[in-house]
N, C-alpha and C positions, 0 to 999 in steps of 0.2 A: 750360479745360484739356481737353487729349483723354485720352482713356481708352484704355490698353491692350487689344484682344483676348482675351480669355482664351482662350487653345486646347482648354482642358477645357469650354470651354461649349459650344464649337463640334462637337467628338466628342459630348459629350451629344445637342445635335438630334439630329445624324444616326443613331444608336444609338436615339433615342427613335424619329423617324421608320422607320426601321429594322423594329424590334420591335412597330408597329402597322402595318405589312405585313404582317409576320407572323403577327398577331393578326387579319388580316382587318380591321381597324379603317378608318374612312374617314381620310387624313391632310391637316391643314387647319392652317390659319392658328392656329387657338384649340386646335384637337386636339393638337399638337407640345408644345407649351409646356404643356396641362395637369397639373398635380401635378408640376412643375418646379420654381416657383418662379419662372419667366422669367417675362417680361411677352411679347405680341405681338410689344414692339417690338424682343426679339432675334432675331426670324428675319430682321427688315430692318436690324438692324446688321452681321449675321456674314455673311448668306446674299444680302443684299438684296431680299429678298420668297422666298416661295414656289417659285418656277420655279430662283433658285439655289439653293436647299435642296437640290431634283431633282436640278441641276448638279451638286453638294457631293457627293449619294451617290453619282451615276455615277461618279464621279473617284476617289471613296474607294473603290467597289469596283476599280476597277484600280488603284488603290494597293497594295490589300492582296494583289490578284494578281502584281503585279509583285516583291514582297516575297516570297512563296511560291515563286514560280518562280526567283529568287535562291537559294533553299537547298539547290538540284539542285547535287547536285555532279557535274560534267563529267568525263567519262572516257573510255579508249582506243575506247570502242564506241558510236558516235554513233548506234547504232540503238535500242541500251538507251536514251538521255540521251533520244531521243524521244520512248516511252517517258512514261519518267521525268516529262519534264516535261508529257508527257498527265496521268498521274498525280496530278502536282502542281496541274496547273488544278481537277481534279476535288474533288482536298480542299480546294481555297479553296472553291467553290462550296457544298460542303458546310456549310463550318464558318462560313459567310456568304451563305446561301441567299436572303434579305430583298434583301441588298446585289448578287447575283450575278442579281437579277432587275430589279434597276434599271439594272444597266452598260448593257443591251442596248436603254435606249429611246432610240431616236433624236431622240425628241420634242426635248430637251434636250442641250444642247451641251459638251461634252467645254470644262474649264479646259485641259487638257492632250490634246491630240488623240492627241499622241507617246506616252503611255501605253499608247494602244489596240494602235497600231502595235506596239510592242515586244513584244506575247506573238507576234503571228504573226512578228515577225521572230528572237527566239526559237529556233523551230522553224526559219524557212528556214534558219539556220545550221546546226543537226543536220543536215539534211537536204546542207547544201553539202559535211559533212564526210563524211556518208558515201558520196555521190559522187567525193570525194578520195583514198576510200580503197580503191574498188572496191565497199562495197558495192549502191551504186545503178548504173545507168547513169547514163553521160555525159548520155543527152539525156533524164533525168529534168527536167522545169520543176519548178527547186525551190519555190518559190513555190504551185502547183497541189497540191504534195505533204505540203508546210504547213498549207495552206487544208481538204486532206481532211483529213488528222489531226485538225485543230483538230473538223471538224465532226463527226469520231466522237466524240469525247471532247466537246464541248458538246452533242449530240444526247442521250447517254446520259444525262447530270447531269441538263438540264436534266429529262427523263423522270424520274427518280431523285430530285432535290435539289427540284424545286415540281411536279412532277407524280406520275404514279399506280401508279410501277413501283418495285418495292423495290429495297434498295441490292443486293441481289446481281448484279442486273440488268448493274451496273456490269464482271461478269466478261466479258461480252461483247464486252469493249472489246479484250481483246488479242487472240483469234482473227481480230475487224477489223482490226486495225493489220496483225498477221503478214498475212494475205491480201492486203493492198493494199500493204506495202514488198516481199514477195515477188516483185508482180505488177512491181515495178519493178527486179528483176535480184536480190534477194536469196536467198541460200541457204536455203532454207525452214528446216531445221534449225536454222541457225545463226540466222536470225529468231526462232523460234518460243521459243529461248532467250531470246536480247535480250530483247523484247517482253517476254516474262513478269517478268523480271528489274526493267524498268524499271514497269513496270505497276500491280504491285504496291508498287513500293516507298514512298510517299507519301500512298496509302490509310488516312490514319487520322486 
C-alpha cells in the first residue's frame, strides 16, 4: 500500500532546515530530521535526498515571494506600484531571511524555473505601463529598467536581511529608485512622491 505525502511533513524539513541556517547550524542528512521525530528516510521520501531538500527551499522561497508580491495592489501610478512591489520583495526577504538566502543559489535547480521569472517580469510590466502613460520614455528597455530596480532593492536586503547594515539602511532605497526612474524622463517631483509612497508601503 502507498502512503500519502503529508504536506505538513514536508514544510516541517524545510522550516527546520531553514531555522539551522539561521542558527548557523551545519545542515545534513542526520542534522534536518534531529528532534523531529523523522527517520533519515524522510528526506528521501519528500525531497529525494539532500540536494532536493536545497531544490524544496529554493522553490519555497519564491513561493512565498511570489505570494507577497500578489498583495500589491495595482494602481493609476505605475511608478508608485514599482515601488511598491520593491517594497514588497524586501519584506519577504525580511520575514524569510534563512529562505531568501537560499533562492539565490544557483548550485540547485529551480522545480519551477517560471517562478523566478515572474518577480522580474513583475516589474517589467510597471515599468511597460509607465511608459504607456508618458511617465518614462518610449525608448526606455523595459526589461534593463526592471533588472536595475530589482538590483537596488536586493542589494540593500540582502546588506540589511544577512549582512552588516541595519534595517534603516533600507531608507536609501527610495532616493535610488526616484534618481534612476527620473533619469529615464520622469518628473522628479512627481517621482519623488511616487516612490516614497510605494516604498514605504510594505515595510513591515
Amino acid at each position: 500500500m502507498v502512503r500519502t505525502k503529508n504536506p505538513a511533513v514536508r514544510s516541517q524539513l524545510i522550516e527546520r532546515a531553514a531555522q539551522m541556517l539561521r542558527a548557523r547550524e551545519p545542515v545534513t542528512l542526520r542534522s534536518v530530521v534531529a528532534g523531529t521525530g523523522l527517520s533519515t528516510m524522510a528526506v528521501y521520501t519528500y525531497f529525494g535526498g539532500m540536494d532536493g531538500l536545497w531544490q524544496a527551499m529554493r522553490q519555497e522561497g519564491f513561493t512565498r515571494l511570489a505570494a507577497k508580491l500578489k498583495t500589491v495592489t495595482l494602481t493609476a501610478d505605475p511608478v508608485r506600484d514599482l515601488a511598491a512591489l520593491g517594497a514588497a520583495y524586501l519584506s519577504n526577504a525580511l520575514a524569510n531571511p534563512d529562505l531568501y538566502r537560499v533562492m539565490f543559489d544557483a548550485g540547485f535547480e529551480l522545480e519551477d524555473p517560471e517562478a523566478a521569472d515572474d518577480t522580474l517580469h513583475s516589474l517589467v510590466r510597471a515599468v511597460e505601463r509607465a511608459k504607456d502613460i508618458g511617465r518614462f520614455r518610449p525608448d526606455v528597455d523595459s526589461v534593463a529598467l526592471a533588472t536595475q530596480s530589482w538590483t537596488i532593492g536586493h542589494g540593500l536586503v540582502s546588506l540589511v536581511a544577512t549582512g552588516p547594515l541595519p534595517r534603516q539602511a533600507l531608507d536609501h532605497g527610495a532616493p535610488m529608485l526616484t534618481a534612476l526612474f527620473t533619469s529615464c524622463g520622469d518628473d522628479p517631483d512627481t517621482c519623488r512622491q511616487s516612490v516614497e509612497l510605494g516604498w514605504h508601503l510594505n515595510q513591515r
